[in-house]
Kinemage of the C-alpha trace (Angstrom):
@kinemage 1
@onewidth
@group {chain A} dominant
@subgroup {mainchain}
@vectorlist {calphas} color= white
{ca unk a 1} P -41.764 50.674 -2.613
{ca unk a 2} L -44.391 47.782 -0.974
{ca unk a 3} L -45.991 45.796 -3.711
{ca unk a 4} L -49.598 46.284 -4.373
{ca unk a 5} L -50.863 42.821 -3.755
{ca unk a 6} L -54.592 43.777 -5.441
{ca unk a 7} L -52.794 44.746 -9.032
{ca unk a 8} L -50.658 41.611 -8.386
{ca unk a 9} L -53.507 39.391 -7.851
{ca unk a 10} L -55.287 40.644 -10.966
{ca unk a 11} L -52.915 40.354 -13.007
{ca unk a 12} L -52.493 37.018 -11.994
{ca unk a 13} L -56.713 36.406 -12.584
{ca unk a 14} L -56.154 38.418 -16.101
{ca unk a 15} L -53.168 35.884 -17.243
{ca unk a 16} L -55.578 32.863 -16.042
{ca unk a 17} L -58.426 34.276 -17.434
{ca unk a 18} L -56.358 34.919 -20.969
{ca unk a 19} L -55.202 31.248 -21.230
{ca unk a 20} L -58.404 29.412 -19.793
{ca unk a 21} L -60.217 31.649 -22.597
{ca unk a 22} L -57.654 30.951 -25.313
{ca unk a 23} L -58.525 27.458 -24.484
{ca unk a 24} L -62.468 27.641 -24.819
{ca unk a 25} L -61.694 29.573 -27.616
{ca unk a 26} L -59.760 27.177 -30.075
{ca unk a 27} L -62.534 24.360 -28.714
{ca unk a 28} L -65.342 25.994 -28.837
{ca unk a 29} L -64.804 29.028 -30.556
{ca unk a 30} L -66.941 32.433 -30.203
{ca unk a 31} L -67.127 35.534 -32.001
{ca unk a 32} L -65.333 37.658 -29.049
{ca unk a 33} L -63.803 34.935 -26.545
{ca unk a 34} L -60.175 35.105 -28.668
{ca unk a 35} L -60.096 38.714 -28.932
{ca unk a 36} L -60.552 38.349 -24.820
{ca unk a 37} L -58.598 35.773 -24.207
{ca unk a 38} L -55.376 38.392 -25.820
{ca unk a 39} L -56.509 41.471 -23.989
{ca unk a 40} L -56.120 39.750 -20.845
{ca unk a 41} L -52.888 38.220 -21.786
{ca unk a 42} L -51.751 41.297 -23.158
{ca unk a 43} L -52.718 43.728 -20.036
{ca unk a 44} L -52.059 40.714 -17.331
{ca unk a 45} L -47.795 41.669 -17.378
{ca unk a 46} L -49.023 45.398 -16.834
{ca unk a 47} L -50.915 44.730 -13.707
{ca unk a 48} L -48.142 42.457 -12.581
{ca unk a 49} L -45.346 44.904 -13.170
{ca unk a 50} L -46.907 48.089 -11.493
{ca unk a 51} L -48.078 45.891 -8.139
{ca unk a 52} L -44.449 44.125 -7.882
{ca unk a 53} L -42.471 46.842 -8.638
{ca unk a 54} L -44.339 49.344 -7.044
{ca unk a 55} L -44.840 52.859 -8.492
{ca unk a 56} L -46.641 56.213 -7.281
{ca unk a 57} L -50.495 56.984 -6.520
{ca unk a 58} L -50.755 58.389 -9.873
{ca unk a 59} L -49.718 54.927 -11.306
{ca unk a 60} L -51.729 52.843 -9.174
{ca unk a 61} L -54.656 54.510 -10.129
{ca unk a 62} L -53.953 54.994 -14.066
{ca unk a 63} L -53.611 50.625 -13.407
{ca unk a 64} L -56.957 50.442 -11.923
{ca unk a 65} L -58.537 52.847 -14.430
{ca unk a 66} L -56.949 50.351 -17.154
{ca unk a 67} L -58.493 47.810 -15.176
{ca unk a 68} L -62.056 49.018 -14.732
{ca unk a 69} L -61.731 49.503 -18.334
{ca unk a 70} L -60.791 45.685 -19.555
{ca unk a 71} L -63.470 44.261 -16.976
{ca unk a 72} L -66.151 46.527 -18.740
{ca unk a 73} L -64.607 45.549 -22.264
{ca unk a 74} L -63.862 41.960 -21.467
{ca unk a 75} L -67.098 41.232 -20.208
{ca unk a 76} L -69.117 42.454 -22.140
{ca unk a 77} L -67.830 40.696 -25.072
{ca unk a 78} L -68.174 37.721 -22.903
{ca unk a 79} L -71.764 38.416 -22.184
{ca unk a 80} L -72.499 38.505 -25.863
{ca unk a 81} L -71.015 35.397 -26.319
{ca unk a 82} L -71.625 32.934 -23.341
{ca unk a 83} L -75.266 34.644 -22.400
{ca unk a 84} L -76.299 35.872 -25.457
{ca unk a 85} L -76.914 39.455 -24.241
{ca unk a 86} L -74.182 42.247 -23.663
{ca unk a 87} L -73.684 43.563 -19.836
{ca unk a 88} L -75.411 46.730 -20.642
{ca unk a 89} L -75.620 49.591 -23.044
{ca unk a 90} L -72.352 50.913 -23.759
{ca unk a 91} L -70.404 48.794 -21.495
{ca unk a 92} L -67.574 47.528 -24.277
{ca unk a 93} L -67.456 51.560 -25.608
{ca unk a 94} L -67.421 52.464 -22.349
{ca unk a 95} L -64.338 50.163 -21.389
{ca unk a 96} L -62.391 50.570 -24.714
{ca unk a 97} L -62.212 54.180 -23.321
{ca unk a 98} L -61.226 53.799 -20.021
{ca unk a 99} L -58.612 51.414 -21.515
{ca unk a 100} L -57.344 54.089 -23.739
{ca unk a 101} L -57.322 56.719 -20.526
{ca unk a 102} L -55.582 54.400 -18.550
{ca unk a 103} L -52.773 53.737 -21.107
{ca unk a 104} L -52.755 57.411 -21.338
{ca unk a 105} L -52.772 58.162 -17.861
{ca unk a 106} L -49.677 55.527 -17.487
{ca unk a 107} L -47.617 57.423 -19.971
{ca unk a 108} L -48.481 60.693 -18.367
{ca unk a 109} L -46.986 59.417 -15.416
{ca unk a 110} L -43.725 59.286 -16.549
{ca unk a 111} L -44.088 62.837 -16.715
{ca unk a 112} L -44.507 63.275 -13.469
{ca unk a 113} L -41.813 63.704 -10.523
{ca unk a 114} L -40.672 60.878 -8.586
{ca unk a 115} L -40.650 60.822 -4.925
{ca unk a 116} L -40.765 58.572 -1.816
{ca unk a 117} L -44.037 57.421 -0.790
């Protein structure tokens, strides 16, 4: 399987995201920055993992619906914090979900049949 360099590369922005933010964080605290800082720690080995090692459609996409999810999560806490606002209505609910789908959808794809792409 070819690596997906996009997964790769975010999971490389989540992990420096996650530490730069645990940083501001312990300086300069904020309601939501820590609780950032470990979702993008936490989720930055995921995005790694499925773009090095490879993996079907199905789990390519299930990545980028976990991703969609933690940008919509992550920055809206973010907003609240740095610029005083949120991103828009709904946008951490909205995330949280798609974060839950795409965990889901990467389980359910161990279900699924492997074959040579």
């Amino acid at each position: 399987m070819q690596k997906d360099r996009f997964l790769v590369g975010a999971g490389g922005l989540c992990g420096v995201a996650g530490v730069a933010l645990a940083a501001s964080a312990a300086h300069a605290g904020g309601a939501f920055t820590g609780t950032v800082s470990s979702f993008l720690i936490t989720h930055a080995p995921v995005f790694l993992a499925i773009g090095l090692l490879g993996g079907g459609r199905f789990l390519r996409i299930s990545a980028i619906v976990l991703l969609v999810g933690l940008v919509l999560f992550a920055g809206d806490l973010l907003a609240r914090d740095f610029l005083g606002g949120r991103l828009f209505p709904f946008a951490a609910p909205a995330g949280g979900t798609l974060l839950i789908a795409g965990w889901v959808l990467i389980a359910a794809s161990a279900l699924l049949p492997s074959r040579a792409e």
